[in-house]
N, C-alpha and C positions, 0 to 999 in steps of 0.2 A: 801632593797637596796635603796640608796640614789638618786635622780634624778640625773641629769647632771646640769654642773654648767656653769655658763656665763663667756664672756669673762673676762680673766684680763685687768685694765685698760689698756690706752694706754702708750706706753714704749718708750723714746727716746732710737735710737741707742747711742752705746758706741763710735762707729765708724763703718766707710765707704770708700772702697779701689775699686780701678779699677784694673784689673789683667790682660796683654794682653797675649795673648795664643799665636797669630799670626797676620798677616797684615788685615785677616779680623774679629779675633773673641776677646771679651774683656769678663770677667766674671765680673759683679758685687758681690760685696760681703761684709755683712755688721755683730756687733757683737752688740748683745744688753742683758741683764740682770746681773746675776751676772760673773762676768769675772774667777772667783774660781768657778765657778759652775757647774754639771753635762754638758758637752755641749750634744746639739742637734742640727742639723742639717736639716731645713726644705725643703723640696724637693717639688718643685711646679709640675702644673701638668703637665709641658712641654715644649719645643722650644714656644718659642710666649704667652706662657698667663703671663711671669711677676711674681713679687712679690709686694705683698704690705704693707704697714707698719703695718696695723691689722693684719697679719700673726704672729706677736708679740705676740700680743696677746690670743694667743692659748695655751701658756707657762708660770708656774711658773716661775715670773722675777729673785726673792729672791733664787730662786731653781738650775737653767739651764741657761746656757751660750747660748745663742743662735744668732743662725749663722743662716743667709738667704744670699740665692744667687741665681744670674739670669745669663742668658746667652747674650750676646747685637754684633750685627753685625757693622758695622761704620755706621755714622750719626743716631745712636741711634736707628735703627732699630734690633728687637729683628730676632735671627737667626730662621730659620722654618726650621729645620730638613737640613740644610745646613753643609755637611761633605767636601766642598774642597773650594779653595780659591776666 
């Protein structure tokens, strides 16, 4: 059986949107490799830790569409587990 393999290089995204949900909450959410490609969708580990752009690279570019998204509260603070307004 084969080892484990290294990241793929680094990936610009394709694009980058802001999506507002409500007065307090905004999803970031971005698409990066092949746009025709298997998508996947990368799920971080939670209110407040973020995404970052080496998340990318965890992903055949050539391969899978990939989508990353965060959650963000106003003045660019990330939501912590915050269900009401």
């Amino acid at each position: 059986m084969g080892g484990l393999r290294g990241l793929y290089p680094e990936i610009k995204e394709n694009f980058s949107k802001m999506l507002k949900v409500d007065e307090t909450h905004t999803i970031y959410y971005e698409e990066s490799g092949n746009p025709q490609g298997v998508p996947v969708v990368f799920l971080h580990g939670g209110p407040g830790c973020g995404t970052s752009a080496s998340a990318r690279q965890y992903f055949d570019p050539e391969f899978y569409r990939i989508i990353l998204f965060r959650s963000k509260r106003k003045r660019k603070v990330y939501a912590s587990c915050m269900l009401r307004e």
